[in-house]
N, C-alpha and C positions, 0 to 999 in steps of 0.2 A: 588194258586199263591204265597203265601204271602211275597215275597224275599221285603224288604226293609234296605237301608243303610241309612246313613247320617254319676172161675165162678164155682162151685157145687149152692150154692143157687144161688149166681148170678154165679157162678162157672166162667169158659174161658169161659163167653156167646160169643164164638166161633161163629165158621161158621155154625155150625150144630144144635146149639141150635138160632141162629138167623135166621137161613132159615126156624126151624119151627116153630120161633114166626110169621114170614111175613103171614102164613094162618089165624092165629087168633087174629092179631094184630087189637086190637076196630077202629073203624073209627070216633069216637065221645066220648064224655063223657060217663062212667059205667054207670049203675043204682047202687045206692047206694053208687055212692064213691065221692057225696057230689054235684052232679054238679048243683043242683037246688039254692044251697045257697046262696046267692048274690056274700060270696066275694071270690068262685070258679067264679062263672059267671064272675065276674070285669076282670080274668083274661085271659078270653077267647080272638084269633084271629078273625078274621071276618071268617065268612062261606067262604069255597072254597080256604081258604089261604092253599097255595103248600111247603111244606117241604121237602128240597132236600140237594141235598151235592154236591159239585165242584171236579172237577180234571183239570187237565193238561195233552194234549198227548205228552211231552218231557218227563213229570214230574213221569208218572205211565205205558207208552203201551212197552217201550223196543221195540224189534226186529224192530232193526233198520236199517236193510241191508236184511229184510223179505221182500217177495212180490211186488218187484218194487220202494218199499221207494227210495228216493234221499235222499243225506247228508244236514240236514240245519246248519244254523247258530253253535247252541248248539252241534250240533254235532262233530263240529270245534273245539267251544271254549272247549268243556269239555275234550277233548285232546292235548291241550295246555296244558304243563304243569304248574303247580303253580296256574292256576287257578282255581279251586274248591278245598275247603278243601278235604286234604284225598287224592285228584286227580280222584275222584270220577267222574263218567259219568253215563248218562241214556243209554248203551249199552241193559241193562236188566231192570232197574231200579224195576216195581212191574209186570212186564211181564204180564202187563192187555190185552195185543195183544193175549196172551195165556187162557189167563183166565176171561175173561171177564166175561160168563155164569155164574161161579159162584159171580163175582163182582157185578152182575144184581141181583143175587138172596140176597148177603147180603145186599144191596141197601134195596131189599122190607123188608129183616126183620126189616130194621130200620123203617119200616113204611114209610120208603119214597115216596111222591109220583112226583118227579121231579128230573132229575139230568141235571147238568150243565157238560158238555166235551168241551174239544176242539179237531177241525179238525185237520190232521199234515195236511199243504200246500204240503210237498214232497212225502207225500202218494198218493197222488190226481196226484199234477202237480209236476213229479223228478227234473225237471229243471225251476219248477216255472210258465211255459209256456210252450207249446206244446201242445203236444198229451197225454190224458189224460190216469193217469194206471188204468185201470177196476179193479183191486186187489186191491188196496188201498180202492177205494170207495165200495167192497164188505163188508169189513170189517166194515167200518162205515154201510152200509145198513144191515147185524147182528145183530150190534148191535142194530139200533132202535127197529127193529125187534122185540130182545129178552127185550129192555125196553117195549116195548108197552103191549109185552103179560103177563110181571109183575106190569101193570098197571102207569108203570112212565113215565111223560112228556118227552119226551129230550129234553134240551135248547143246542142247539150245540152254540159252538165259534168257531168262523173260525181263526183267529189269537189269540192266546197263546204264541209270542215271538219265533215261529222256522221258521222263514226262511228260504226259502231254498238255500241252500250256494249257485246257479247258479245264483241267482238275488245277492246276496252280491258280487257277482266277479264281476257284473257288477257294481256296484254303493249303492248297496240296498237303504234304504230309504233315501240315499242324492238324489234319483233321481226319476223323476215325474214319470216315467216309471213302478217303482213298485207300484206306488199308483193306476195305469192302471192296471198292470199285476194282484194286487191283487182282484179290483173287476171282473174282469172275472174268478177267480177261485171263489170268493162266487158268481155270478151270475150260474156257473157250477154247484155248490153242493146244491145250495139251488133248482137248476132246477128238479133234481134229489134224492131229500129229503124230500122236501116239501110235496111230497104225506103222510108224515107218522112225521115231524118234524113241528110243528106249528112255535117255536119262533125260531128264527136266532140273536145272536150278534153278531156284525162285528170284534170288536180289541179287545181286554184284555187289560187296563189299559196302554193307550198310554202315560202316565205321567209317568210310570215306566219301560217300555221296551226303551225311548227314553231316560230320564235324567240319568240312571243306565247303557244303555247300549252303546250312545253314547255321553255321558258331564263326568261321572267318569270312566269309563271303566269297572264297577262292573261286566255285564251282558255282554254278548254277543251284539254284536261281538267283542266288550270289546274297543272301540273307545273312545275320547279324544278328542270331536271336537272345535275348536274357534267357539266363539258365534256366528257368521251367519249363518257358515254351520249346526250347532246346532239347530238355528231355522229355517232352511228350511228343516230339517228333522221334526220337530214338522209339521210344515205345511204338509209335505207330508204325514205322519200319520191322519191328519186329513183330508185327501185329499182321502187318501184311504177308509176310514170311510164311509165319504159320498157318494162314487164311488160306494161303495157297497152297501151303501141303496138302492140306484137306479138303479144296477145290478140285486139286489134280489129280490125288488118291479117288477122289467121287467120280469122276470124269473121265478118267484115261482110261488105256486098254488094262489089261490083268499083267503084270510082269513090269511095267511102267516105276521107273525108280525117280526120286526128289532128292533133292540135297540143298545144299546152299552153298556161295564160293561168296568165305569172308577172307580180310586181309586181316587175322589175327595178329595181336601181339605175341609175336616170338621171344621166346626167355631164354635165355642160352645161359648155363652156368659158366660162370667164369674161369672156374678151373672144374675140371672132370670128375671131382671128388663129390661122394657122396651127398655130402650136407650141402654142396652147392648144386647137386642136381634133386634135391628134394626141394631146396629152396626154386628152384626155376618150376617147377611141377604147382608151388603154391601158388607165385606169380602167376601160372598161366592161367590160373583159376580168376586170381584176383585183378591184371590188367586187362582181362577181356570182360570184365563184370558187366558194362551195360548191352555187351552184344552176343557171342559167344557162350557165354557162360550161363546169361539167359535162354537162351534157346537151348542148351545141353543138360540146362539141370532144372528150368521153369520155376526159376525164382531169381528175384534179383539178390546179389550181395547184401550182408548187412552193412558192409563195408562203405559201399555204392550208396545206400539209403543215406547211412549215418553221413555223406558227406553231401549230399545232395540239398537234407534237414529235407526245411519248406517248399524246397525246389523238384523233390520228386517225383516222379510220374505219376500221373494219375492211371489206376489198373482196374476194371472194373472186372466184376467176379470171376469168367472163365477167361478172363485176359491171358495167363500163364498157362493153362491148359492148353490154350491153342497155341501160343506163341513155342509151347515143348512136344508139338505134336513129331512123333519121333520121325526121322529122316532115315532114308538108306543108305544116306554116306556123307561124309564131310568134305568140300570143297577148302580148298585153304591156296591163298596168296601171299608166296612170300618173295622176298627181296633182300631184304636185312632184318637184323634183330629189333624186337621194338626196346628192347636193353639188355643190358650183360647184366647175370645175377650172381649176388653174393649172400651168405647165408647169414644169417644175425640172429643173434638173442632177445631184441630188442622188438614189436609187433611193429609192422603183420608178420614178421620172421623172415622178412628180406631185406637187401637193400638194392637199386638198382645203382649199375656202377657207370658214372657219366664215361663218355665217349670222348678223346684225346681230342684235341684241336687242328691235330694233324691225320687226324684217323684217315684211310685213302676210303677215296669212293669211286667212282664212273664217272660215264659223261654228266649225266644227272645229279649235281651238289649234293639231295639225299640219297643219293642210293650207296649206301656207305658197304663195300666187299665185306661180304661176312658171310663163304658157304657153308660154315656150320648149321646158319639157322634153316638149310633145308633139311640137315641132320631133324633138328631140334624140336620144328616147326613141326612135321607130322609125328613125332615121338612124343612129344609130349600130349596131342593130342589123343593119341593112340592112348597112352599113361592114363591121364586125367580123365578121361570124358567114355575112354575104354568103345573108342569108334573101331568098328572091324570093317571101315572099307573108306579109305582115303584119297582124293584124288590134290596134285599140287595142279589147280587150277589156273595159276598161273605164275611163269618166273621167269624173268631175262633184264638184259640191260640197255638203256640207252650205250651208244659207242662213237668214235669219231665220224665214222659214214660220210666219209666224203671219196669218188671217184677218181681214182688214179690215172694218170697220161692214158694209161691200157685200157681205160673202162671199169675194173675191176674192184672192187670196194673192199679191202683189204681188211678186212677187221678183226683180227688177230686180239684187239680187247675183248671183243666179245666171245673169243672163243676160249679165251683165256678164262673169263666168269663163267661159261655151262661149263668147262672142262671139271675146274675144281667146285663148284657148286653138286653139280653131277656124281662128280666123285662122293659129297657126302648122302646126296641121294641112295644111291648106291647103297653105299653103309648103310643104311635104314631099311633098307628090301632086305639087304641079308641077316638081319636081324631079326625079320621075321615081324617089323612098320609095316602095315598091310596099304602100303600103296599102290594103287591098283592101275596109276596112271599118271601122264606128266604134260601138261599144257602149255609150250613156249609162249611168250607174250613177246612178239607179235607174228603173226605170218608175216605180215609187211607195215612198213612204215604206212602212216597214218596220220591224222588228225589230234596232236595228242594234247588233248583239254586246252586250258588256260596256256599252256605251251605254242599255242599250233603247230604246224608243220617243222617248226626249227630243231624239235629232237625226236630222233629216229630210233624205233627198239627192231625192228623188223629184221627176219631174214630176211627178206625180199626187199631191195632199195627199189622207190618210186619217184619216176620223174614226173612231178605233177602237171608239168607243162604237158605232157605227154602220156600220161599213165600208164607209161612202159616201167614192166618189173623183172627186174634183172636182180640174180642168186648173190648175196654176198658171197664172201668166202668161210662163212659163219654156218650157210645154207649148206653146204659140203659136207663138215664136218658134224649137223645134226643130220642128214641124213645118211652118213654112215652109223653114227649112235642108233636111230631109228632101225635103219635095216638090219642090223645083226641084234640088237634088244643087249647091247650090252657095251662100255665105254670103250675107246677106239683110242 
């Protein structure tokens, strides 16, 4: 996802040298390579924790005028001009529509054993609604296919931010209608998936396809709404949320789990002392008010109202009951803090503490280094909202990703963010944070929004002239992480 505004010895561990580590990739710790020692042990994941990597179908499948697809949202905007650097579009973007089988196979060299996708909606339904196109859902039934038989979970997503442009003609999510239209497309794929698809999440970070795509016009469909109509598109996204919990629950097989994968605001107290980690447990109530906090406790803030006034959502009587229809697990995106908290006497009982001007970041100007908030991120979820099965649905960074005299893409930033990220991960499993799994962003470089191609999160660099994907040095060391279930 991650759009946000405000090899000889390791040689190219390539495609071919990673398809044949996936046969003898360890499934635990060596003999002999220390694992008995206590403080290997300290670093160990819980048994059965799933290591996986994310994508997006805008972001990686291309062929977009293949097999029945309909045009969405992205499809519009990225041929608008001026709006994506470059003028850049996912016409092609990593042609994973074409190549999957092999994206399957480098998937298991990393030792993966789960991958996170998203659905296209105009693959499925061209007009959003109608008559369903059998091609589109072939392609998805492929693929799980060819995950299962390489041993990886698939977490589909049904929404990823592509819309399909027949619903935005009509209204798109100003209107109740696609919050309708879209649980009957997850009640359809989950009917039909569920034989071979366990988990289902419904939206992809409703706090960033809404505030990005309809308050600054960043994203797609690139809107600019006055606050009401602003927040009745929040509501309609979380309207669809629930629609489709209870679409998929009616629909799927018995055993079939839902969730959702938001990018919460992360509260990180500022110092480790109590009263700054009460105060972060408040915040996490109160800065996730119109999203999150909705869905976890089906009801919005009074906080959120009283600031909204005249501007608030219009809810009509079982609106909140479905929008809190309860989930099996929470998906959560994090990156950095959404602030540092400190505790005050003064209401709401916080204060959030600005961010230095020198603060360091990544390649990415927001992605500001802060691995605590994967600490914090599921902790406090865990805390507040008292979720007993957590997945970090997605975390990584953009890095310098540029190829060496040798070919080899040396990215040692990036290994440096999962190293200690990870590390506070970690700390959170052993705490008995029921995280139950970890989703890199990205398998590979990609399509990345308003970005285009010019920044890179992937383990896998692509050369888009070529669609050859060749292992960073990033690749290495998650798949040692992944093979033994514990930090390296």
């Amino acid at each position: 996802m991650p759009m946000r505004f405000t090899r000889r010895q390791l040689g190219t561990v390539g495609a071919s040298a990673l398809g044949a580590a996936a046969a003898s990739a360890p499934s635990g710790p060596r003999p002999g390579d220390g694992a008995d020692d206590e403080r290997e042990v300290s670093r160990a994941f819980p048994a059965g924790f799933l290591w996986g990597t994310a994508t997006a179908a805008y972001q990686i499948e291309g062929a977009v005028s293949e097999d029945g697809r309909g045009p969405s949202i992205w499809d519009t905007f990225t041929h608008t001009p001026g709006k994506i650097r470059n003028n850049d579009n996912g016409d092609v973007a990593d042609d994973h529509y074409h190549r999957y089988r092999d994206d399957v196979r480098l998937m298991k060299g990393l030792a993966a054993t789960a991958y996170r996708f998203s659905i296209s909606w105009s693959r499925i339904f061209p007009q959003g609604t109608g008559a369903p196109n059998p091609k589109g859902l072939d392609f998805y039934n492929r693929l799980l296919d060819n995950l299962l038989a390489s041993g990886i979970a698939p977490f589909p997503t049904l929404y990823h931010w592509d819309l399909p442009q027949a619903l935005q003609d009509r209204g798109g999510w100003e209107t109740r209608d696609t919050a309708k239209a879209f649980a009957d497309y997850a009640g359809y794929v989950a009917e039909k998936l569920s034989d071979r698809a366990r988990y289902f999440f419904t939206l992809n970070e409703c706090a960033t396809f809404v505030e990005l795509g309809y308050r600054t016009g960043v994203l797609a469909p690139g809107l600019k709404l006055p606050p009401g109509r602003l927040n009745q598109v929040r509501h309609h996204a979380l309207l669809a949320h629930g629609l489709a919990v209870q679409a998929i629950r009616a629909r799927s097989r018995a055993g079939t789990q839902i969730g959702l994968a938001e990018n919460i605001s992360v509260c990180v107290p500022v110092i480790e002392a109590p009263e700054h980690i009460a105060a972060a447990e408040l915040a996490t109530r109160e800065l996730n008010a119109p999203y999150v906090t909705a869905i976890m406790e089906g009801r919005y803030r009074e906080s959120f109202l009283a600031a909204a006034g005249a501007d608030a959502p219009k809810v009509a009587a079982e609106d909140m009951n479905a929008i809190s229809t309860p989930v099996d697990f929470v998906g959560i995106n994090v990156y950095l803090p959404g602030s540092y908290v400190s505790a005050s006497d003064a209401a709401p009982g916080f204060v959030s503490v600005p961010f230095p001007a020198k603060y360091p970041t990544m390649n990415s100007s927001w992605l500001k280094i802060a691995p605590e908030a994967l600490y914090w991120g599921p902790r406090n979820v865990a805390k507040v909202w008292n979720a007993s099965d957590i997945y970090i649905t997605e975390n990584g960074c953009s890095a310098t990703d540029v190829p060496a005299d040798d070919g080899i893409v040396y990215d040692t930033d990036r290994i440096m963010f999962l190293r200690n990220y990870l590390t506070q991960l970690q700390r959170a499993t052993s705490e008995g944070v029921p995280v139950r799994g970890y989703f890199h962003w990205s398998l590979m470089d990609n399509f990345e929004w308003a970005e285009g191609f010019g920044t890179r999160f992937g383990l896998l660099y692509v050369d888009y002239a070529t669609q050859q994907r060749t292992a960073k040095l990033s690749a290495s060391f998650y798949r040692e992480v992944a093979a033994r279930n514990r930090l390296v």
